[in-house]
C-alpha positions as CSV (number, residue, x, y, z in Angstrom):
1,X,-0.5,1.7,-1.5
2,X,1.9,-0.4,0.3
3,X,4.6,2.3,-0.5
4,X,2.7,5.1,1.3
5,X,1.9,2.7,4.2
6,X,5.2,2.1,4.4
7,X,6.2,5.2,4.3
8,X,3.5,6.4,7.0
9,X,4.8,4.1,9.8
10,X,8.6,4.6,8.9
11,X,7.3,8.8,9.6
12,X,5.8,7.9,13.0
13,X,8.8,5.8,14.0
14,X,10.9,8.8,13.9
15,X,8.7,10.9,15.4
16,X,8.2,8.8,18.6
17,X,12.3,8.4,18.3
18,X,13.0,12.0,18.1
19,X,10.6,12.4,21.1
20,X,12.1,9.9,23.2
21,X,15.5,11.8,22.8
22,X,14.1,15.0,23.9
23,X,12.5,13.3,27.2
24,X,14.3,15.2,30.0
25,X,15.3,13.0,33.2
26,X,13.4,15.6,35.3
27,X,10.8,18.2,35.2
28,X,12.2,22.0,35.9
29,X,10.7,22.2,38.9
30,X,12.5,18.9,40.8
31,X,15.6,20.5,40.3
32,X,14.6,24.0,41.4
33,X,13.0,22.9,44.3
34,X,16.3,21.1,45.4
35,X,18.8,24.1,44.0
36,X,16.4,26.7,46.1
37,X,16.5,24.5,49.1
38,X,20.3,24.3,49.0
39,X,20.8,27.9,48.3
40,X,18.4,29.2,51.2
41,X,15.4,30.7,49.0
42,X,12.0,30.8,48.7
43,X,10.5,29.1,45.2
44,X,8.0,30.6,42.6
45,X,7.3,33.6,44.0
46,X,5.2,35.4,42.6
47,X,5.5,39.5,42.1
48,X,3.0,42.1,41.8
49,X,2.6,41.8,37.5
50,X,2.0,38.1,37.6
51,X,5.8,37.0,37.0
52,X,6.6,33.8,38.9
53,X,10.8,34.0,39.8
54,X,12.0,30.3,40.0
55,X,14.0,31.4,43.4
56,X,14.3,34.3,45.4
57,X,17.4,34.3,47.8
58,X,18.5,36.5,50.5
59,X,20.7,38.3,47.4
60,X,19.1,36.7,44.1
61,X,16.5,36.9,41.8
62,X,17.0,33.5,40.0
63,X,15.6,32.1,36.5
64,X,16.1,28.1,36.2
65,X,15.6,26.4,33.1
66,X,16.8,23.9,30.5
67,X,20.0,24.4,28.6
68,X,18.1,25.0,25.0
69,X,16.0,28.2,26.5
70,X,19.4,30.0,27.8
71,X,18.6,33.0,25.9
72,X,15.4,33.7,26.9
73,X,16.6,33.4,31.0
74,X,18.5,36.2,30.4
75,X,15.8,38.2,30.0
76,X,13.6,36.8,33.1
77,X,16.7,37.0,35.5
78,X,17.0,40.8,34.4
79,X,12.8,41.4,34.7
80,X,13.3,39.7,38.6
81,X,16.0,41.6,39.2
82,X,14.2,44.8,38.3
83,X,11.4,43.6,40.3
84,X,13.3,42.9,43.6
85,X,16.2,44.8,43.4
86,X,18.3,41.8,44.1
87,X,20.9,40.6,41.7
88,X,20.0,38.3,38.5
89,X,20.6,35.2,38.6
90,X,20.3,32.0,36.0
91,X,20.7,28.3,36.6
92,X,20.9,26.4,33.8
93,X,20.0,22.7,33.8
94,X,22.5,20.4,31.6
95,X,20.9,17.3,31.3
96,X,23.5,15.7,28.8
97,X,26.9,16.6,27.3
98,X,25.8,18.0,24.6
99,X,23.8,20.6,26.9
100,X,27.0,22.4,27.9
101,X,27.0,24.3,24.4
102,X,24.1,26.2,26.5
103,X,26.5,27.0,29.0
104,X,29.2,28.3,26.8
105,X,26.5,30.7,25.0
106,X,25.2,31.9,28.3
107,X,28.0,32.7,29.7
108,X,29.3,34.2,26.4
109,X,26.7,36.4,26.2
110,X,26.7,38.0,29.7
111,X,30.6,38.1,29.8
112,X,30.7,39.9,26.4
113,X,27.8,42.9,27.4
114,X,29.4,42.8,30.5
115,X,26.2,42.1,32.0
116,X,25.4,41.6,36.1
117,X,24.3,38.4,36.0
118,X,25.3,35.5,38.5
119,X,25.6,32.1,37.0
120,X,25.2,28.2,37.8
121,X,24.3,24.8,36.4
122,X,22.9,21.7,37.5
123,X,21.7,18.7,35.9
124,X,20.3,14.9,36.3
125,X,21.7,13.9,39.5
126,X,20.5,17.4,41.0
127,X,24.1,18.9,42.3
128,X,24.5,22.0,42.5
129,X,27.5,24.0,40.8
């Protein structure tokens, strides 16, 4: 009995340890409120099927989100795009070194398919690149 209690509390210490290192310093929408600002656009707008762009610029269509969901903001960037005729654009937040693997995949991807999409990053501080 003592085993499995042990056991049991040595399971939720790891848990709440891997949770605390996937805590991110800010929410999405801090820094695409201060990367939309700086760039001159207009946040979450929303379009006639319901999508929400993160930031719509005088010549963007822009997805924001955290390094680990790079793929899918491919996708969204291309969907905005579509629906404003503006060019796609991603920025991806990098919270921590080991976010700019993200980057490097990204960029990988849309250099590779040769596809027209407009890249940046930001992370904890809230600069923009």
């Amino acid at each position: 009995m003592k085993r499995i209690m042990l056991i049991g509390i040595t399971l939720i210490i790891v848990v709440f340890a891997c949770m605390a290192n996937t805590k991110k310093v800010h929410y999405e929408k801090w820094y695409q409120e201060r990367w939309c600002r700086a760039n001159g656009g207009r946040a979450e707008v929303v379009f006639e099927d319901q999508t929400r762009c993160d930031c719509l610029t005088e010549t963007h269509a822009v997805e924001m989100d955290f390094g680990k969901k790079w793929a899918e903001s491919i996708g969204q960037a291309l969907h905005y795009s579509i629906q404003t005729g503006k060019r796609p654009g991603v920025v991806l937040i990098l919270e921590k070194p080991g976010d700019y693997k993200y980057w490097r995949r990204l960029n990988t991807i849309i250099k590779h398919f040769g596809l027209p999409i407009d890249t940046w990053k930001t992370g904890a501080s809230g600069g923009v690149e």
